[in-house]
Kinemage of the C-alpha trace (Angstrom):
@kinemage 1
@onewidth
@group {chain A} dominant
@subgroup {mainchain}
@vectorlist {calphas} color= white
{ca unk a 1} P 143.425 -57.024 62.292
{ca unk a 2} L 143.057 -54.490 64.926
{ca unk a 3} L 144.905 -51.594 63.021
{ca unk a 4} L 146.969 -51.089 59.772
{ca unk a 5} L 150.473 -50.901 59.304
{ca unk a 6} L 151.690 -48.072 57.000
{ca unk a 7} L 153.735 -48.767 53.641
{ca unk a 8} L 156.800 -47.834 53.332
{ca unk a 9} L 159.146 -48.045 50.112
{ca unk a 10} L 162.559 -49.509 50.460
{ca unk a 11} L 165.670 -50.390 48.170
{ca unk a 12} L 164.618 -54.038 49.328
{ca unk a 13} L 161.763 -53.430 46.496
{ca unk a 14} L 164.876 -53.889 43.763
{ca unk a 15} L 164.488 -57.531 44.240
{ca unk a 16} L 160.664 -57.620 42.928
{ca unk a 17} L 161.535 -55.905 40.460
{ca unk a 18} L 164.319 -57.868 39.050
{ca unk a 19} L 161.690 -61.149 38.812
{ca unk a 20} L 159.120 -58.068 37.077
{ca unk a 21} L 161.575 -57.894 34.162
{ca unk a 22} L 162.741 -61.724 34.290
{ca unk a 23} L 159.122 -62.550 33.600
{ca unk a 24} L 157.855 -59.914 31.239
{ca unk a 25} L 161.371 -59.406 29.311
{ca unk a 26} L 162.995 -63.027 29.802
{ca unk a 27} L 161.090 -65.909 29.946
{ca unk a 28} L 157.187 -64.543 28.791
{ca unk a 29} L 158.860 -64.183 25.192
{ca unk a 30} L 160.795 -66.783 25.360
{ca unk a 31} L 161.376 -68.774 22.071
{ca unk a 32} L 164.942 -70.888 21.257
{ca unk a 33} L 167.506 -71.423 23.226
{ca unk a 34} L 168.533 -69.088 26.173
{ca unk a 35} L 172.121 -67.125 26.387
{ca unk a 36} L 173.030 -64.248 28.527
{ca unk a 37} L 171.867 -61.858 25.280
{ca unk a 38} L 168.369 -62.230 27.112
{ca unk a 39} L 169.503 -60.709 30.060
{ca unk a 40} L 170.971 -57.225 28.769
{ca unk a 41} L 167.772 -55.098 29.203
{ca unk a 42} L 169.135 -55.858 33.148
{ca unk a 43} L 172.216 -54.808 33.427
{ca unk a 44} L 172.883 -56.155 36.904
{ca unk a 45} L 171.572 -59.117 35.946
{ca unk a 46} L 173.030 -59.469 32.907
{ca unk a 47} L 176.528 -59.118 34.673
{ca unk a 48} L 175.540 -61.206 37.581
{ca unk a 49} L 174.948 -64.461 34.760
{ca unk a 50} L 177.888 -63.577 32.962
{ca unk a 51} L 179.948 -63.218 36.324
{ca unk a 52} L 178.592 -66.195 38.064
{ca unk a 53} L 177.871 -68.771 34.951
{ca unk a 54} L 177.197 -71.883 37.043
{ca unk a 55} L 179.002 -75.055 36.572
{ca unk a 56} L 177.046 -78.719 36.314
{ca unk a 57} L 176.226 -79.103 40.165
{ca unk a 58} L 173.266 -80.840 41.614
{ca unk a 59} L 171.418 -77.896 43.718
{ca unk a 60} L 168.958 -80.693 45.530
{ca unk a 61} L 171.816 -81.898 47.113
{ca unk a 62} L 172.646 -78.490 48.403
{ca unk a 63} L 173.179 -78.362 52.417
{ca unk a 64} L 175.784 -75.594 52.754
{ca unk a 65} L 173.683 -72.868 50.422
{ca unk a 66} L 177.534 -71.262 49.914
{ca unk a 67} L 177.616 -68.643 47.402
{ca unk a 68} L 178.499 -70.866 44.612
{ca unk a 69} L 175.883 -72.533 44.960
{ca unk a 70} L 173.190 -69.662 44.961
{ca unk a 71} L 174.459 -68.183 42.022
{ca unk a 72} L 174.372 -71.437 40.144
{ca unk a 73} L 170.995 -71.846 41.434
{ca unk a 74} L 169.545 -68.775 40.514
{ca unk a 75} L 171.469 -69.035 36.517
{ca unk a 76} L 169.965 -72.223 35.829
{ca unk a 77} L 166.566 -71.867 37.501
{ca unk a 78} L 166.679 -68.862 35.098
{ca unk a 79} L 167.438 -71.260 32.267
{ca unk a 80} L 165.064 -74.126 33.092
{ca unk a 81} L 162.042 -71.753 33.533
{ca unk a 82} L 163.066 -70.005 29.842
{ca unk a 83} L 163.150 -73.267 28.561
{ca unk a 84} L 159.715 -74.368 30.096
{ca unk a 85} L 158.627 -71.202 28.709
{ca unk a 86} L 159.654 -71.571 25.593
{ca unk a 87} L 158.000 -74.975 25.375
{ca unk a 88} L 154.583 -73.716 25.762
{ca unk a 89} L 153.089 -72.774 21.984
{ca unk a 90} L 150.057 -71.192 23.450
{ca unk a 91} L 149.422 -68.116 22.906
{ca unk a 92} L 146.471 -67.489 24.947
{ca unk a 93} L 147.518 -69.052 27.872
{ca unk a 94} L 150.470 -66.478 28.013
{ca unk a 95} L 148.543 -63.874 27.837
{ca unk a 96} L 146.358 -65.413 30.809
{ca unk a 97} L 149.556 -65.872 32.876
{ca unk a 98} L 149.977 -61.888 32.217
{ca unk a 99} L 147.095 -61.120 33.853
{ca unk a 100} L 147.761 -63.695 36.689
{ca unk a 101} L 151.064 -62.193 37.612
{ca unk a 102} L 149.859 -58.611 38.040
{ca unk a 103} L 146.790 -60.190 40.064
{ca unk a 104} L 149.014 -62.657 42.195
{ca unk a 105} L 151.147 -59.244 43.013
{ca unk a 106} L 148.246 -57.087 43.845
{ca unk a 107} L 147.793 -58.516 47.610
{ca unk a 108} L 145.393 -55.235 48.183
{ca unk a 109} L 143.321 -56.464 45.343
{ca unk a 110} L 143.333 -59.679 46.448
{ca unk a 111} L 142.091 -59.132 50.179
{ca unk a 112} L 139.227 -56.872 48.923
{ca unk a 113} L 138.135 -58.601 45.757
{ca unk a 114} L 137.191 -62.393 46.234
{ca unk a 115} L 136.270 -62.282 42.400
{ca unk a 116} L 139.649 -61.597 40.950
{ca unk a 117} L 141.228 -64.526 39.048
{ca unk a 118} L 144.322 -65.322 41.138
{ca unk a 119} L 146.834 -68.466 40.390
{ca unk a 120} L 147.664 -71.054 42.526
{ca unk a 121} L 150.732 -73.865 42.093
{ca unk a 122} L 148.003 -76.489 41.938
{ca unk a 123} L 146.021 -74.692 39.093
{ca unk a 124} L 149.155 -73.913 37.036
{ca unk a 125} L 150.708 -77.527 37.408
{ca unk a 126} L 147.524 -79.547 35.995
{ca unk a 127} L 147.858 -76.682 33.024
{ca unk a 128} L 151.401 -76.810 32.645
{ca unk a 129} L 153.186 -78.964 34.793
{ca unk a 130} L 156.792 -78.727 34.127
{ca unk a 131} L 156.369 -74.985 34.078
{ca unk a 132} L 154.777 -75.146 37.899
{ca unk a 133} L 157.450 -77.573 38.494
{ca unk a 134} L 160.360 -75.016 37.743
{ca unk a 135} L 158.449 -72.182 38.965
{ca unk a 136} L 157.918 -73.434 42.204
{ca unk a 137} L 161.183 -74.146 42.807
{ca unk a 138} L 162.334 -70.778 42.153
{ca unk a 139} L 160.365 -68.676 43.938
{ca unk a 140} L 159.712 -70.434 47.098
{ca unk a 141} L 163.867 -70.378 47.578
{ca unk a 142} L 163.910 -66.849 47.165
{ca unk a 143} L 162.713 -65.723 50.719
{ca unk a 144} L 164.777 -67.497 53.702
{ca unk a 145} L 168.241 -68.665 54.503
{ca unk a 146} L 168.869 -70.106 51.199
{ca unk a 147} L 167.803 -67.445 48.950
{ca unk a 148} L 170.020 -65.982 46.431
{ca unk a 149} L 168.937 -63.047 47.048
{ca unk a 150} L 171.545 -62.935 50.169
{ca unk a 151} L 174.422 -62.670 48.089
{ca unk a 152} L 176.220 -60.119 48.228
{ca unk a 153} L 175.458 -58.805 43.924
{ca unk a 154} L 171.855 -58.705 45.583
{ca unk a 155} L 172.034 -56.609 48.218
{ca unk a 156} L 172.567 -59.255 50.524
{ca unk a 157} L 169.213 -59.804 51.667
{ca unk a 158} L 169.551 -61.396 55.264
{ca unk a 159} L 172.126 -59.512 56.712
{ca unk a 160} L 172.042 -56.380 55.241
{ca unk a 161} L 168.621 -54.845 53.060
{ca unk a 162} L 166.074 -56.749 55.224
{ca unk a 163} L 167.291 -55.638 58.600
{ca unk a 164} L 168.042 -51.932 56.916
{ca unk a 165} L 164.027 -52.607 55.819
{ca unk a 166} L 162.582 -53.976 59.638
{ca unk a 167} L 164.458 -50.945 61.117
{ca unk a 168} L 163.164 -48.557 58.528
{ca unk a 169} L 159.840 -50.222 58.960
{ca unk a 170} L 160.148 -49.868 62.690
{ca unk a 171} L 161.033 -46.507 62.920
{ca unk a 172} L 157.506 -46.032 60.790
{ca unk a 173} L 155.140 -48.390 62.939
{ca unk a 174} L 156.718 -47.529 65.857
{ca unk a 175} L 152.810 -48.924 67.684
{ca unk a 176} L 154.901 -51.699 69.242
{ca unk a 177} L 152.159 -54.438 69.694
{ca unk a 178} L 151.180 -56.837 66.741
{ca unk a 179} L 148.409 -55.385 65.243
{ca unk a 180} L 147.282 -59.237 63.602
{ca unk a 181} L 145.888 -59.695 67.550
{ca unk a 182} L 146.203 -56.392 69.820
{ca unk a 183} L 148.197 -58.981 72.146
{ca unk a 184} L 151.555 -59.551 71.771
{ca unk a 185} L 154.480 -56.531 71.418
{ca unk a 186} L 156.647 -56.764 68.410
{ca unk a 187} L 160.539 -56.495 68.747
{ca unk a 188} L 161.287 -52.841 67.194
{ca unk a 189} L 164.176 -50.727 66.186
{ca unk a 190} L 165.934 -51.092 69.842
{ca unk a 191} L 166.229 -54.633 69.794
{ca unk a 192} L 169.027 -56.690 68.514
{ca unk a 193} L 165.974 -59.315 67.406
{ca unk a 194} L 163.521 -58.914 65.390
{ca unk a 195} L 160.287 -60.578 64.349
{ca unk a 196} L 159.815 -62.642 61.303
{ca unk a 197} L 157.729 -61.352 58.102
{ca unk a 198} L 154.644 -63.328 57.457
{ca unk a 199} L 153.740 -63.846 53.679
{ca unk a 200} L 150.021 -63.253 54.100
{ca unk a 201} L 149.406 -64.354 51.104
{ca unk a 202} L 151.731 -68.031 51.414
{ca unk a 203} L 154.352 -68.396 49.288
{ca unk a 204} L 154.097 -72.169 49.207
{ca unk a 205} L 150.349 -72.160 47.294
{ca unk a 206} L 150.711 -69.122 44.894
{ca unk a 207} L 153.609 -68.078 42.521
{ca unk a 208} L 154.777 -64.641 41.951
{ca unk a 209} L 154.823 -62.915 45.254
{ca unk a 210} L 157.145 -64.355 47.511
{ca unk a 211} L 159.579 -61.398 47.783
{ca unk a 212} L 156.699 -58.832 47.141
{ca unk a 213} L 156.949 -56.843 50.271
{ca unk a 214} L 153.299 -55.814 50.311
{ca unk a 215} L 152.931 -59.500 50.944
{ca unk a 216} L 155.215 -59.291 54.022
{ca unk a 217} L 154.596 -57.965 56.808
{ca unk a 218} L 156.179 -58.745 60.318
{ca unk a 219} L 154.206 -60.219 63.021
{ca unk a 220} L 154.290 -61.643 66.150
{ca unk a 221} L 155.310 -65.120 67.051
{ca unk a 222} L 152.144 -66.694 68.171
{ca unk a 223} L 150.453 -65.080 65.390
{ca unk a 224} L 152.970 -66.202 62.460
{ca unk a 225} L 153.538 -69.695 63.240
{ca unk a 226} L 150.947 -70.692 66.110
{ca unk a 227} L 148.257 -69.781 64.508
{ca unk a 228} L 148.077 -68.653 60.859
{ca unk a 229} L 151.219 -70.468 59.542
{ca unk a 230} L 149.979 -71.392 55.743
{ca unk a 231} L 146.217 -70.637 56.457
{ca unk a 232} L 144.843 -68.710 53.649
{ca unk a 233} L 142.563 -65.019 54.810
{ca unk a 234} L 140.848 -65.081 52.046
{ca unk a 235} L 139.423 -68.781 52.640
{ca unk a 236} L 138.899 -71.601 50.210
{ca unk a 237} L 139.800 -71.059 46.256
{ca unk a 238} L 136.272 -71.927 45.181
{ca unk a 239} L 134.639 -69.799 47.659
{ca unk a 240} L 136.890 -66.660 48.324
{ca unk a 241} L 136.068 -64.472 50.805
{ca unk a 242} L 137.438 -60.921 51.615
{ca unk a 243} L 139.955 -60.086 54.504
{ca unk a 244} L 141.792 -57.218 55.918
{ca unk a 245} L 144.961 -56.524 54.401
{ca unk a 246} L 147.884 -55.412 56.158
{ca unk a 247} L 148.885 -52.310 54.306
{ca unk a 248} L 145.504 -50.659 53.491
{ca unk a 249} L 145.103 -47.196 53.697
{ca unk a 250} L 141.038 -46.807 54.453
{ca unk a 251} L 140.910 -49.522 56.949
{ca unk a 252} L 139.306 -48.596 60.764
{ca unk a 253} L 141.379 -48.366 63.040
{ca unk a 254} L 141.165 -50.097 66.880
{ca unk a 255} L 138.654 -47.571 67.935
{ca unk a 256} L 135.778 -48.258 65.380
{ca unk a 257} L 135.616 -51.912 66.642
{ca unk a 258} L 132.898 -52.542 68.630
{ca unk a 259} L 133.464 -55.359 70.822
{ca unk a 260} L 131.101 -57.196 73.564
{ca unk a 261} L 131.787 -59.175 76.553
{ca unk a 262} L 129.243 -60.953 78.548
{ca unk a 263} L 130.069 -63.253 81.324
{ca unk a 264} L 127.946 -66.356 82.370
{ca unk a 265} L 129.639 -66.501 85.877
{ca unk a 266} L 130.053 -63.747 88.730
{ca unk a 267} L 132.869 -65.798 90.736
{ca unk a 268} L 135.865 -64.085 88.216
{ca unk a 269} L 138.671 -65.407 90.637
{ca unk a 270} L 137.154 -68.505 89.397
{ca unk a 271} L 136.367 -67.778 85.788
{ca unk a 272} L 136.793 -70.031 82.602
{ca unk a 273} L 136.966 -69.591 78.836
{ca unk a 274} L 133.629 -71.260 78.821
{ca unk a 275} L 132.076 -68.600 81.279
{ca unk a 276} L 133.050 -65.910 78.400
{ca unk a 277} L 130.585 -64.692 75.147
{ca unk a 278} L 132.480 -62.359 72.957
{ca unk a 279} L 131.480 -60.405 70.163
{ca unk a 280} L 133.518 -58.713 67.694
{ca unk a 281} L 131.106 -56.305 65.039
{ca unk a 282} L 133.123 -53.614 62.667
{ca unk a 283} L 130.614 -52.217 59.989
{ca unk a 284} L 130.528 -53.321 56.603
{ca unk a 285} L 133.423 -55.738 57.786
{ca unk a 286} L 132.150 -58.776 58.298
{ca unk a 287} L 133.688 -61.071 55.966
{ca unk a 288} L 137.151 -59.635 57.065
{ca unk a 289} L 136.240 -59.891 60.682
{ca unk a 290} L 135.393 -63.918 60.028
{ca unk a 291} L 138.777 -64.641 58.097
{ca unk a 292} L 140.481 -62.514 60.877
{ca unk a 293} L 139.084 -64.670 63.884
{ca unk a 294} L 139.236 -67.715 62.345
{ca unk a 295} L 142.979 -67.844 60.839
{ca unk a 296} L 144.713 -65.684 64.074
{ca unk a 297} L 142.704 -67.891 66.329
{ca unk a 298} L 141.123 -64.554 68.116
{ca unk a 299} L 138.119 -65.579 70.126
{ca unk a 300} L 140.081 -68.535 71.666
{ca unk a 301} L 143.133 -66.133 72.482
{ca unk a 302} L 140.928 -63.006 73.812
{ca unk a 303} L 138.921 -65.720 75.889
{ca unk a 304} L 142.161 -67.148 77.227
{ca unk a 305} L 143.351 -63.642 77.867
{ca unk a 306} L 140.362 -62.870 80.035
{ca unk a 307} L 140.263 -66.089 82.035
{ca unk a 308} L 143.957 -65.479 82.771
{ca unk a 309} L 145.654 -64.900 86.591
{ca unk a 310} L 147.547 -62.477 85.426
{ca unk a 311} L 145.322 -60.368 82.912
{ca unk a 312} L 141.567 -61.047 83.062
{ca unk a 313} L 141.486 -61.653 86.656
{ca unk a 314} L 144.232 -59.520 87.588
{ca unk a 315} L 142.377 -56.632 85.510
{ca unk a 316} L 139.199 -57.573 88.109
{ca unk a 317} L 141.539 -57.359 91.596
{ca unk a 318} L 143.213 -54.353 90.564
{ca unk a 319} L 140.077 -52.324 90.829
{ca unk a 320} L 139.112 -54.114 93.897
{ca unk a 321} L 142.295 -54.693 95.970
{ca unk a 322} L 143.782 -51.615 94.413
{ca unk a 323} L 140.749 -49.225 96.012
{ca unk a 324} L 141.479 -51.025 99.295
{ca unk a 325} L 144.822 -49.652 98.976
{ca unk a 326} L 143.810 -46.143 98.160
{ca unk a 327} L 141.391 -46.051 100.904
{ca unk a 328} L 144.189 -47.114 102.947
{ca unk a 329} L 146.803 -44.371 101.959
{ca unk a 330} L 144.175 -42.073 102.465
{ca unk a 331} L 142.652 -41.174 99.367
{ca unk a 332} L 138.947 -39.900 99.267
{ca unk a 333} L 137.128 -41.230 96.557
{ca unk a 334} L 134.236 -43.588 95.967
{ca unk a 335} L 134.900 -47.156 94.233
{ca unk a 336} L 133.043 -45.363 91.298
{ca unk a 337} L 135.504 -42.835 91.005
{ca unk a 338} L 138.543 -45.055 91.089
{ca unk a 339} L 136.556 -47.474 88.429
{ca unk a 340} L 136.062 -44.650 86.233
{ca unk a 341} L 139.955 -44.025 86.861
{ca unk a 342} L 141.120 -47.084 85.487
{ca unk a 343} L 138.760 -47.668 82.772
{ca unk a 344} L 140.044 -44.178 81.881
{ca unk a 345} L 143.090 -45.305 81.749
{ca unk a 346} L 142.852 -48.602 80.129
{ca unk a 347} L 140.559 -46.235 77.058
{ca unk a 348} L 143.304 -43.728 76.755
{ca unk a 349} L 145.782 -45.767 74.278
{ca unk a 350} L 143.524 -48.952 73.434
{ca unk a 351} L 146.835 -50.667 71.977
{ca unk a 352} L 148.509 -50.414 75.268
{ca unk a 353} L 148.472 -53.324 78.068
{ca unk a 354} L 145.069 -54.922 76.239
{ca unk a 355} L 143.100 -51.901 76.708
{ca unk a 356} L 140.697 -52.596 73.849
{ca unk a 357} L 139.277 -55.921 76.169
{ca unk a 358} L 140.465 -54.593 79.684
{ca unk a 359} L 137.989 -51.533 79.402
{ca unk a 360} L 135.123 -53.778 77.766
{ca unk a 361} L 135.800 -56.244 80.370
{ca unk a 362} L 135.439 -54.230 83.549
{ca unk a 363} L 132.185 -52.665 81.808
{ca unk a 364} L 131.201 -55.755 82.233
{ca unk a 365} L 131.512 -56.915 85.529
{ca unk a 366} L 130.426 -53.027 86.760
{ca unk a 367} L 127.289 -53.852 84.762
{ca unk a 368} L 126.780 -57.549 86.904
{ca unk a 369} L 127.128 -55.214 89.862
{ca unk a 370} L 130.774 -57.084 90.742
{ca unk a 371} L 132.548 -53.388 92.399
């Protein structure tokens, strides 16, 4: 990614915290039968089980996701994954599964150490099945329209802590373009819309983090579902790789990368992805740089970009049709000087109208003698 978004710490955060103590105070020490006793080291969950004890209703059947029907979801999947706790009699692998949730949770660690021992659905079903089983129906529920986390006891996720999050989050990264490509803007706080939080690191393949919000992050359309979707950054499970992480604080920023453009045509009214070599170089990044290009799709979208009639080429016209035009309102200045003008200008805020390619680009067709 071309630049970092910044942190910032919410009352959403509650949530995580709830499934902290569920896991570490509930269900990791779980022996016998459950009853709402477990619960009282929680008091707002303790009163939330006792308030909402769920009747016998089948939940896979559930279309309307009223509020009955979240509550009694969330009670018994609380239930069922006690009792596939309590099942397991060993010891060790517990203790493993400690270690797993604090790594699965640590998305920073994660993107920046392909050696950490991380837990995926797959893994923990051929170890335990029923205990993936129950797990994975929990936790990939509680981020999206059916959550229980939108109820009301809960802060009522969708309509009222995320959007009090995205505008919080908003008012923060107030850059305005997606910083997963440099291309597209993002919907901020003056828009009724907003964009839709990525997990980066998928909820669907790994337990644990699914309402971690240092695994969400907003992100442009194109970016979310066109391209990345479920693809994993850091790569394949037996041969991890590293990759930039959304939230880091030591990252570079859009102005260390140093990106190349050559073109193997001169007729740029007429120009093709083909007829465009890019290079993208960020010391001591290149593993990150890799997983960024290839899961956000970036050389095929900034080749695309160039080749366009309304960016690359337009980019190419403006210099030449638009010095036409200043000649003709009477301006005195060589082509130079205008080209120097607008590269200026497309340098000054890189994040602004594609300016980190528009300025490499016209280097490049000043250096094939094009102006």
């Amino acid at each position: 990614m071309l630049f970092n978004y910044t942190y910032i710490s919410h009352e959403v955060e509650k949530l995580q915290e709830y499934l902290d103590f569920l896991f570490e105070d509930v269900w990791l020490p779980a022996e016998g039968n459950f009853d709402a006793e477990k619960l009282k080291g929680n008091k707002q969950l303790y009163d939330f089980y006792v308030n909402n004890h769920y009747v016998d209703y089948d939940v896979s059947n559930d279309i309307n996701n009223d509020e009955g029907v979240a509550a009694n979801f969330f009670n018994s999947s609380i239930e069922k994954i006690f009792k596939a706790f309590a099942a397991i009699n060993d010891d060790d692998f517990k203790l493993e599964l400690i270690d797993y949730y604090s790594n699965n949770n640590n998305i920073e660690e994660i993107c920046s150490n392909p050696k950490l021992p991380i837990l995926t659905y797959k893994d923990l079903e051929t170890i335990q099945k029923n205990l993936g089983k129950e797990l994975k129906a929990f936790y990939e529920r509680l981020y999206g329209n059916k959550s229980p986390f939108n109820l009301k006891d809960f802060g009522s996720l969708k309509t009222k802590s995320l959007p009090a999050h995205y505008q919080a989050f908003f008012t923060q990264n107030n850059e305005g373009k997606c910083p997963f490509c440099g291309i597209k803007d993002l919907k901020g706080i003056h828009h009724t819309k907003k964009e839709a939080y990525d997990h980066y690191i998928p909820k669907g393949k790994f337990p644990f983090s699914s309402i971690n919000f240092k695994n969400l992050a907003p992100m442009c359309n194109d970016c979310n579902s066109s391209y990345k979707s479920t693809k994993l950054v850091v790569g394949k499970m037996a041969n991890r790789n590293k990759a930039f992480y959304p939230y880091a604080t030591s990252q570079p920023d859009i102005k260390d990368f140093e990106i190349s453009i050559k073109l193997k045509t001169s007729d740029i009214l007429k120009i093709k992805p083909k007829d465009v070599e890019l290079e993208i170089k960020l010391t001591d990044f290149d593993e990150e740089i890799g997983a960024w290009k290839r899961v956000f799709g970036i050389d095929e979208r900034y080749k695309a970009l160039i080749a366009s009639k309304n960016v690359g080429i337009d980019w190419f016209q403006m210099v030449n049709e638009g010095y036409k035009n200043a000649i003709a309102m009477g301006q005195t200045l060589t082509k130079k000087e205008f080209l120097d003008m607008k590269l200026f200008e497309a340098k000054y805020n890189l994040k602004a109208e594609n300016g980190f390619l528009k300025s490499v680009f016209l280097e490049e067709c000043e250096s094939m003698g094009l102006f």
